[in-house]
MARFI-302425 format. One record per residue (C-alpha): x, y, z; residue in one letter; residue number from 0. Coordinates in nm, 2 decimals. Example, Ala and Ser with C-alpha at 12.3 -4.5 7.8 and 13.67 -1.06 7.14 Angstrom:
# residues 2
+--------+--------+--------+---+-----+
|     c1 |     c2 |     c3 | r |   k |
+--------+--------+--------+---+-----+
|   1.23 |  -0.45 |   0.78 | A |   0 |
|   1.37 |  -0.11 |   0.71 | S |   1 |
+--------+--------+--------+---+-----+
//
This chain:
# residues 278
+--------+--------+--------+---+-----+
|     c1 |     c2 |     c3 | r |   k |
+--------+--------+--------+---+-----+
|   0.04 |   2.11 |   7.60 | X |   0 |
|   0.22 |   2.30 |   7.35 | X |   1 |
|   0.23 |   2.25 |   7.02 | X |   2 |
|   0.49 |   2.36 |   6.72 | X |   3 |
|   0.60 |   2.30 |   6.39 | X |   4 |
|   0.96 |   2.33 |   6.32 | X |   5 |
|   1.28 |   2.31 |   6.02 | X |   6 |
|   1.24 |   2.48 |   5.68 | X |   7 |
|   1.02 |   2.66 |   5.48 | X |   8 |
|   0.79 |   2.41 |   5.35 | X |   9 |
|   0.90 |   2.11 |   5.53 | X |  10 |
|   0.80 |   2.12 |   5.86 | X |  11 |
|   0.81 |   1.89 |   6.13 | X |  12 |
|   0.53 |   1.84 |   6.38 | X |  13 |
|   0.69 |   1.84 |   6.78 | X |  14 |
|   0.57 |   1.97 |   7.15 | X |  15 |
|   0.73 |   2.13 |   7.39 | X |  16 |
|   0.80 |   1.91 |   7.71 | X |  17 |
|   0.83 |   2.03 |   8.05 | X |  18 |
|   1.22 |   2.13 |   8.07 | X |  19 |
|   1.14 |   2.36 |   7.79 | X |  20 |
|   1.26 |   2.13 |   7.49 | X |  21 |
|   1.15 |   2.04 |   7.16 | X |  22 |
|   1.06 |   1.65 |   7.10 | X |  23 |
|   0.99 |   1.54 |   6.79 | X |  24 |
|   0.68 |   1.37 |   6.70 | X |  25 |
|   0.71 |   1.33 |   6.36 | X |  26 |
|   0.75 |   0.95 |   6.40 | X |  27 |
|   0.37 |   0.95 |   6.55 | X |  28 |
|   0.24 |   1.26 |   6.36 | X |  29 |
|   0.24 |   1.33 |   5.98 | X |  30 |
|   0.19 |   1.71 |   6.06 | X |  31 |
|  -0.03 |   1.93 |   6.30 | X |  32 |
|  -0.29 |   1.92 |   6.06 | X |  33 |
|  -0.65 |   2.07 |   6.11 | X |  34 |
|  -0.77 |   1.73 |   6.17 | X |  35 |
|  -0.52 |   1.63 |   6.48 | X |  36 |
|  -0.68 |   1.99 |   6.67 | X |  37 |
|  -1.01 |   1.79 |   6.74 | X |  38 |
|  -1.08 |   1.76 |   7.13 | X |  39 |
|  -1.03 |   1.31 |   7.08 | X |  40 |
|  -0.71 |   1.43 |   6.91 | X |  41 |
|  -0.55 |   1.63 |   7.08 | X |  42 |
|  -0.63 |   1.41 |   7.38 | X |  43 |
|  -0.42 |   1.08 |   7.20 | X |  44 |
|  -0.15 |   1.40 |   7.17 | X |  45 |
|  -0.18 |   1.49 |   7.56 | X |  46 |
|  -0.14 |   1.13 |   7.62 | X |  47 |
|   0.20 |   1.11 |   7.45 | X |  48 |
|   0.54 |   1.01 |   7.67 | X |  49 |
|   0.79 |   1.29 |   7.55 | X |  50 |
|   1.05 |   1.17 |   7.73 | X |  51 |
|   1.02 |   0.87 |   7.51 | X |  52 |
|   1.00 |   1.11 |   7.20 | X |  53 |
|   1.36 |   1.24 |   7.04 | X |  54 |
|   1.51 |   1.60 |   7.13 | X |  55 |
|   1.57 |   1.82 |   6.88 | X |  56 |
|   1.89 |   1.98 |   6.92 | X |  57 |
|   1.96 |   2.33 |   6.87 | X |  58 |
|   1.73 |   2.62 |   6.79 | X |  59 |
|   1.57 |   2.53 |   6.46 | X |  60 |
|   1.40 |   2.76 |   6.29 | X |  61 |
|   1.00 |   2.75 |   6.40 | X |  62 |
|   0.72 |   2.75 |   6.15 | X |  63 |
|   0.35 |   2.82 |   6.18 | X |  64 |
|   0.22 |   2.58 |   6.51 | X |  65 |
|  -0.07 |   2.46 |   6.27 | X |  66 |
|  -0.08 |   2.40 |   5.86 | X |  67 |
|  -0.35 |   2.40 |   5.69 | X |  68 |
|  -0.51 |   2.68 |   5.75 | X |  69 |
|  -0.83 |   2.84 |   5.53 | X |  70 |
|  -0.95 |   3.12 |   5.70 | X |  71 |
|  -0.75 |   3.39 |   5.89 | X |  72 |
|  -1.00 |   3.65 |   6.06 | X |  73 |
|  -0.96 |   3.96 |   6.22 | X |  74 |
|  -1.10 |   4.16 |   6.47 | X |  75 |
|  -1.02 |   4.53 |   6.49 | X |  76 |
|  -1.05 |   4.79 |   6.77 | X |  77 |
|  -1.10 |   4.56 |   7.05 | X |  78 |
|  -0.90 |   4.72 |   7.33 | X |  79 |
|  -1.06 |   5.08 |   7.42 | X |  80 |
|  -0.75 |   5.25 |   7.45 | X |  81 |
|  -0.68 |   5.15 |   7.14 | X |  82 |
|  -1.03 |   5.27 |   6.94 | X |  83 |
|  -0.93 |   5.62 |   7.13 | X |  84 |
|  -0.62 |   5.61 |   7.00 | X |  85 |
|  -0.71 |   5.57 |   6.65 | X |  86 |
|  -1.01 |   5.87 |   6.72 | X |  87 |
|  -1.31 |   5.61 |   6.67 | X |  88 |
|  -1.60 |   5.52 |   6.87 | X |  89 |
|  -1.60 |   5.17 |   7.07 | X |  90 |
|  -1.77 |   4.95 |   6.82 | X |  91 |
|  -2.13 |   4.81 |   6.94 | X |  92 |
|  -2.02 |   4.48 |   6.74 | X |  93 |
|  -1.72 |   4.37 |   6.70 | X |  94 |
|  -1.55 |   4.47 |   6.37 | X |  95 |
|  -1.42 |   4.21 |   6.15 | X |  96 |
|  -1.19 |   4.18 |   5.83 | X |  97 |
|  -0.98 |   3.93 |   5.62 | X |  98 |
|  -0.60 |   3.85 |   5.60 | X |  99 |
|  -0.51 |   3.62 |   5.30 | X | 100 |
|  -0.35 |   3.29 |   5.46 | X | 101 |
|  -0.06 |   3.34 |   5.28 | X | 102 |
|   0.02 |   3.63 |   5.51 | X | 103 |
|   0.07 |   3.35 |   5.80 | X | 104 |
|   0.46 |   3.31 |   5.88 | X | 105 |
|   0.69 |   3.13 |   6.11 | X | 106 |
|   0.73 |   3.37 |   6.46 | X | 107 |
|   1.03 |   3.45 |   6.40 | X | 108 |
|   1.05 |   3.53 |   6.03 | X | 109 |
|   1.12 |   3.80 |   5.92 | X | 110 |
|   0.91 |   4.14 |   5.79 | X | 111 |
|   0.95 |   4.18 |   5.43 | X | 112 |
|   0.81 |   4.57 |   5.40 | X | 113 |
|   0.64 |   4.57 |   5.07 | X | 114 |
|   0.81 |   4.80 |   4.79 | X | 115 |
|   0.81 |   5.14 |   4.88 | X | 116 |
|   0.63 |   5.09 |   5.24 | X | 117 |
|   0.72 |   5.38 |   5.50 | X | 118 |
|   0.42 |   5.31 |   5.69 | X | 119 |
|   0.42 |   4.93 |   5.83 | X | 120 |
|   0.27 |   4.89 |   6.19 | X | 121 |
|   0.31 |   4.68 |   6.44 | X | 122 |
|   0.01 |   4.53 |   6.63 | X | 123 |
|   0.03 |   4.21 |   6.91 | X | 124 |
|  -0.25 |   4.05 |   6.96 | X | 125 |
|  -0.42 |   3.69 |   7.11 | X | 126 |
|  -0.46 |   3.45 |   6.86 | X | 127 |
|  -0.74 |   3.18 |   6.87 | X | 128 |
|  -0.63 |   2.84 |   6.65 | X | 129 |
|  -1.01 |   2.69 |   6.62 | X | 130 |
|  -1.04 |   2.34 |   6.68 | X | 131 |
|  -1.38 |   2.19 |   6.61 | X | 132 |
|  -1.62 |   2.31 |   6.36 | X | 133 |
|  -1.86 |   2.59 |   6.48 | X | 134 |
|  -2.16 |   2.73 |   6.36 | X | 135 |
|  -2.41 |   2.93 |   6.54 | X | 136 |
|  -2.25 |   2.82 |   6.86 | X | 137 |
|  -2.37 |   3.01 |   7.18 | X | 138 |
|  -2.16 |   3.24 |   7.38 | X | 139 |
|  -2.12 |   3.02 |   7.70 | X | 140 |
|  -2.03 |   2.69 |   7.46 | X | 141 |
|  -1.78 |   2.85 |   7.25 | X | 142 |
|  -1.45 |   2.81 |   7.40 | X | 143 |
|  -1.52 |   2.45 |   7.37 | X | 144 |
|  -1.48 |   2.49 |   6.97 | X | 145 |
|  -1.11 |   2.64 |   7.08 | X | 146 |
|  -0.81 |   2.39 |   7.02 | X | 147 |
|  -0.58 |   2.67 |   7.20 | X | 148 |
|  -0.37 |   3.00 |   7.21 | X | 149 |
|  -0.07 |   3.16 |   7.04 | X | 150 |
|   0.10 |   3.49 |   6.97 | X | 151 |
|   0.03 |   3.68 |   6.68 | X | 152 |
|   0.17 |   3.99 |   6.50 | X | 153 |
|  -0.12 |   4.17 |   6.30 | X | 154 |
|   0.15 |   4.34 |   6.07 | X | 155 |
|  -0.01 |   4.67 |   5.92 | X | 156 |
|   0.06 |   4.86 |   5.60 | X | 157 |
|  -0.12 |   5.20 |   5.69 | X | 158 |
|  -0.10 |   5.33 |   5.31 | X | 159 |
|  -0.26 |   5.04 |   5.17 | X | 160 |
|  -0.52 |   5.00 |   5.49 | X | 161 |
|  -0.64 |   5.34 |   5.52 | X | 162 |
|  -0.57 |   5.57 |   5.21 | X | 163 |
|  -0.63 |   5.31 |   4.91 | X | 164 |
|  -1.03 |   5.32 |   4.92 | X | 165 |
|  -1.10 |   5.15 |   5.27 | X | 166 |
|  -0.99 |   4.78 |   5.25 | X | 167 |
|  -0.80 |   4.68 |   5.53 | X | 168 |
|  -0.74 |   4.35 |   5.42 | X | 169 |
|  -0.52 |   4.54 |   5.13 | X | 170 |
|  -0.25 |   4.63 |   5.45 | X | 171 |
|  -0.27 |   4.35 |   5.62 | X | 172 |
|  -0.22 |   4.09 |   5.39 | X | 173 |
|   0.08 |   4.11 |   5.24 | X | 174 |
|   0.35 |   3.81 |   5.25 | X | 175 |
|   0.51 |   3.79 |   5.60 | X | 176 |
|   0.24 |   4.02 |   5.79 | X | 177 |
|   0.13 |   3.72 |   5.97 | X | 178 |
|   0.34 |   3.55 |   6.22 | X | 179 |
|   0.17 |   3.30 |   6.48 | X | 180 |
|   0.34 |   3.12 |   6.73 | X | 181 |
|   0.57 |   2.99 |   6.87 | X | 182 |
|   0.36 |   2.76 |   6.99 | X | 183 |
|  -0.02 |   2.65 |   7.06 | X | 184 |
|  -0.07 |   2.61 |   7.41 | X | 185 |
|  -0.39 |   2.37 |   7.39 | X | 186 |
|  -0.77 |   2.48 |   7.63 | X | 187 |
|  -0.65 |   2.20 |   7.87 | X | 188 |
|  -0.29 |   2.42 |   8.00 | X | 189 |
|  -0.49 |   2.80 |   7.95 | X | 190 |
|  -0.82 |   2.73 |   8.07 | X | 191 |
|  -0.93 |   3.09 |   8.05 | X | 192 |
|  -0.79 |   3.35 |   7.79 | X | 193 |
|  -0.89 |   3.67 |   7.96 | X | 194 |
|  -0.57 |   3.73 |   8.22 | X | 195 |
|  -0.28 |   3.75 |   8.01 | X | 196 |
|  -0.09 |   4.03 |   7.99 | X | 197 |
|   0.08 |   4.13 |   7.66 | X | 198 |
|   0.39 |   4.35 |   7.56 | X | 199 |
|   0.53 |   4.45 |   7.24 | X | 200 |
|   0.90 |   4.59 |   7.20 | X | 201 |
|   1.04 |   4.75 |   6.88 | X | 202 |
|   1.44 |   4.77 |   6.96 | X | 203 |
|   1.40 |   4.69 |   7.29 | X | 204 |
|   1.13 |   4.99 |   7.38 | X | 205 |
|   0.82 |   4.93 |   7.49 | X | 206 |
|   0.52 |   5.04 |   7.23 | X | 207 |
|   0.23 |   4.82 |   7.37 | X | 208 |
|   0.18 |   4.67 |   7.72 | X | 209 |
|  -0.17 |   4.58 |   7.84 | X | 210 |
|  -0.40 |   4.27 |   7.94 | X | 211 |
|  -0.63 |   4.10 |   7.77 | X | 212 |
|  -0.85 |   4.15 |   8.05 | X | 213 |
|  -0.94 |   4.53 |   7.81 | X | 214 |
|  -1.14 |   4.33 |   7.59 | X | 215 |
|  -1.42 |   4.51 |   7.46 | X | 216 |
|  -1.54 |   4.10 |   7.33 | X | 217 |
|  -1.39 |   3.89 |   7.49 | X | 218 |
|  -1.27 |   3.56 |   7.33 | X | 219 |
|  -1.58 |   3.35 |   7.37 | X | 220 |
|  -1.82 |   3.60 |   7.22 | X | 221 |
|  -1.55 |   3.67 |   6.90 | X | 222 |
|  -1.61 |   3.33 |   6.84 | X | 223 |
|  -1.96 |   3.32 |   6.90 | X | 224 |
|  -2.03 |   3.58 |   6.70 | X | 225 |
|  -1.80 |   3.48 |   6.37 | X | 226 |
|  -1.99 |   3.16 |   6.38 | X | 227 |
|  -2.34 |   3.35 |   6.34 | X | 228 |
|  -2.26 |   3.45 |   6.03 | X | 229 |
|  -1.98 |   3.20 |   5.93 | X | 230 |
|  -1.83 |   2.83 |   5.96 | X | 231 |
|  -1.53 |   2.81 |   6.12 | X | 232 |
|  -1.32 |   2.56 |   6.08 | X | 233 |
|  -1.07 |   2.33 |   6.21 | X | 234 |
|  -0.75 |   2.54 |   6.21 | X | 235 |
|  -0.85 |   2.84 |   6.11 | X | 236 |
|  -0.70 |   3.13 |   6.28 | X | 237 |
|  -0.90 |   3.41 |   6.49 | X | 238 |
|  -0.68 |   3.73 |   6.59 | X | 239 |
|  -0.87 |   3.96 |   6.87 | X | 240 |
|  -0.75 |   4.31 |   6.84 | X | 241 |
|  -0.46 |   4.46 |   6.95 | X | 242 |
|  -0.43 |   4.74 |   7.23 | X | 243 |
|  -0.30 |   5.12 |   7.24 | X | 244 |
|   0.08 |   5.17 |   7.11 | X | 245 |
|   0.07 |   5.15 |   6.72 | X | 246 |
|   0.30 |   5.32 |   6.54 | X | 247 |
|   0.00 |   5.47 |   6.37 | X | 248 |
|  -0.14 |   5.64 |   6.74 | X | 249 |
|   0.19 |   5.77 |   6.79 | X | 250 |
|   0.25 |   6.17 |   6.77 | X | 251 |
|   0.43 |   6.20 |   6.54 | X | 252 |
|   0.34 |   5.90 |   6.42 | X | 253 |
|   0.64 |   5.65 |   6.36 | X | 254 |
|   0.69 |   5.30 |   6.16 | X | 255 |
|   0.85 |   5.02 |   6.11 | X | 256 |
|   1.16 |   5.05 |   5.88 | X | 257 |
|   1.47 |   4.81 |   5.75 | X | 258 |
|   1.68 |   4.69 |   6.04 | X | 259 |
|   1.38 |   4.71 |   6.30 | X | 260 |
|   1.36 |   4.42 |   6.56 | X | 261 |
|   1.03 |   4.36 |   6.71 | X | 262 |
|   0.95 |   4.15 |   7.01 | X | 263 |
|   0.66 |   4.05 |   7.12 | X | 264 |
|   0.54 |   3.83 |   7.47 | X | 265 |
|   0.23 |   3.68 |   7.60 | X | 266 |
|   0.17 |   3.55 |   7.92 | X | 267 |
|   0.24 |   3.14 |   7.92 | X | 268 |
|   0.27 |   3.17 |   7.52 | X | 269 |
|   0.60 |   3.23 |   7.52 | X | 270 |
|   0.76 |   3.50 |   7.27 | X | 271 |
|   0.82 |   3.60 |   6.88 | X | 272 |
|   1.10 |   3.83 |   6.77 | X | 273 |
|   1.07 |   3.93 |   6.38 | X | 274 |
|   1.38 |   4.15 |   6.21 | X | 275 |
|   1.21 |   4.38 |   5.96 | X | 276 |
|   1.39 |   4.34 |   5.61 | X | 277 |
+--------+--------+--------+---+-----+
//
């Protein structure tokens, strides 16, 4: 099943996609795709919907976040190899973790805004994991069950403000816009196993990134195994998993995002984002 919000800024409508590849609404059924309607009994009475009995939605609305509602938005850095090498540090032993503000979260195919004075904002694709069911201490081999599904996210990047301004990287990553998920979630049921998919990011059509998330130094269920050691997650928070090799940053020279920049990015069976950088 895959799940979106769609319309305006602000007033989203709840809808899945059916199997010709069209929006239905379910707004009639649904208030919105809430962190209470990703629960396994939910999203079961969702599964269980006739979309053919639901209205189309005609054109190509605009597409918001696939979930609302979210509280937490963690990250995990240097989890692809390649990409550790790349940026000259040593494969972590645990996985390393930071913050993005939820406000950073945007439609996937909003735009970048490049903060004022930015000439070094990054591009980094990476799996996202929309949680489902609240986990704490959860073992390794249970975890995915605590998963509501996938989606495509761009870990936006400002290198200034994540590198040289005393260490934080949640200062670059969290700025308005540096945060878009979707298009849609594709639900546990429809992508069963998380660890195939290839990925590819294009900026202007040329390929910068291109790998599988098969590289994955932790893989999804331990990420999620080990956040909920040391924290609760909850119902629709948002779990990125690293990115691989082909930053801007790892670049020589190195080279960044700037006004007029289209970026696209793909995901196996998650469809696609494309953000113009403003």
């Amino acid at each position: 099943m895959k799940l979106l919000r769609y319309g305006p800024i602000g007033a989203e409508k709840p809808a899945a996609l059916d199997a010709q590849g069209r929006i239905r609404d379910l707004s009639l059924l649904v208030p919105d795709l809430t962190p209470e309607w990703l629960s396994p009994e939910r999203l079961q009475a969702l599964a269980a919907i006739n979309l053919e009995r639901m209205p189309i939605v005609e054109g190509s609305p605009r597409l918001g976040t696939p979930v609302t509602g979210t509280r937490q938005f963690v990250a995990i850095g240097l989890n692809y190899r390649k990409h550790a090498e790349e940026a000259g540090m040593e494969i972590p032993n645990e996985p390393v973790v930071f913050t993005k503000a939820v406000t950073s979260l945007s439609g996937p195919n909003d735009d970048i805004v490049l903060p004022e004075g930015s000439e070094e904002t990054d591009w980094e694709i990476e799996l996202g994991i929309i949680i489902g069911s609240t986990a704490r201490k959860v073992a390794a081999k249970d975890a995915l069950k605590y998963v509501a599904g996938y989606c495509i996210a761009n870990d936006v990047s400002e290198r200034n403000w994540q590198i040289k301004r005393n260490g934080q990287w949640s200062k670059g990553k969290s700025f308005d816009t540096f945060g878009p998920i979707g298009p849609w979630l594709v639900t546990t049921d429809e992508l069963p196993d998380p660890q195939i998919l290839d990925l590819e990011l294009r900026v202007n059509g040329e390929i910068r990134q291109r790998s599988n998330t098969a590289d994955m130094i932790f893989p999804v269920a331990f990420v999620v195994s080990y956040l909920s050691q040391f924290m609760t997650l909850l119902p629709g928070d948002v779990v990125i998993t690293g990115t691989p090799a082909g930053v801007g940053l790892g670049m020589k020279p190195p080279q960044f995002l700037k006004k007029g920049d289209a970026v696209s990015l793909r995901i196996d069976q998650l469809g696609t984002q494309t953000q113009k950088v403003m």
